[in-house]
C-alpha positions, 0 to 999 in steps of 0.5 A: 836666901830665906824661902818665902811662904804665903798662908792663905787661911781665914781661921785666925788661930790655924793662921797663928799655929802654921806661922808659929811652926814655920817661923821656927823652922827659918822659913819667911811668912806672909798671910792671907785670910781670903782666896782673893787675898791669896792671889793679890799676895801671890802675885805681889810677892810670888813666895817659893810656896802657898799653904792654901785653905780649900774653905774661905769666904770671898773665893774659896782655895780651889779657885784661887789655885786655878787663878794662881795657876792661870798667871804665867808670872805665877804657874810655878809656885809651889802650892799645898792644900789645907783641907779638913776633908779627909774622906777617900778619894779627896786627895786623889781631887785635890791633887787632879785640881792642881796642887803640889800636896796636900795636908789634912786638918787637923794639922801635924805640925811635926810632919808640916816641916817635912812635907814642906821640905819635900815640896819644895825640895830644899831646907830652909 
């Protein structure tokens, strides 16, 4: 079965770039441009993981992981930070507020397939 990843990102253009690469790479993608729209969608659909943008209008990444996490029908999924932050000790943040991973802006869509991969500890 095709793995199922929802998008969580307000910038059109970076939108289009990771469901381009993805795609390409097999996996099912689903996009949200908006944390609240995030959680409706993970909820809805409970994809195996989320690419969450930490900067969004309308709720920003962290507090939607927060809720996401929150859900018992939802704790489980996989989730990656999509951050522009890249300044020491961000990660170390990023991961302590509850995500699987995380990736820095700008995104390298070489390594993006292979840190997917190794989240979610399979292969498309």
């Amino acid at each position: 079965m095709q793995q199922r990843i929802l998008i969580v990102e307000d910038n059109p253009l970076n939108r289009l770039l990771l469901k381009d690469v993805l795609e390409f790479h097999g996996y099912e993608i689903m996009e949200a441009g908006d944390g609240q729209a995030g959680v409706e969608m993970a909820k809805k659909y409970k994809p195996d993981l989320i690419l969450m943008d930490l900067q969004m209008p309308v709720m920003d990444g962290v507090t939607a992981e927060k809720i996401i996490r929150g859900d018992p029908d939802t704790k489980n999924i996989k989730m990656i930070a999509v951050t522009s932050f890249a300044m020491s000790g961000d990660k170390e943040r990023i991961m302590e507020a509850g995500f699987d991973h995380y990736i820095s802006k700008p995104i390298n869509i070489r390594e993006l397939p292979v840190l997917i991969e190794e989240v979610l500890g399979v292969r498309p």
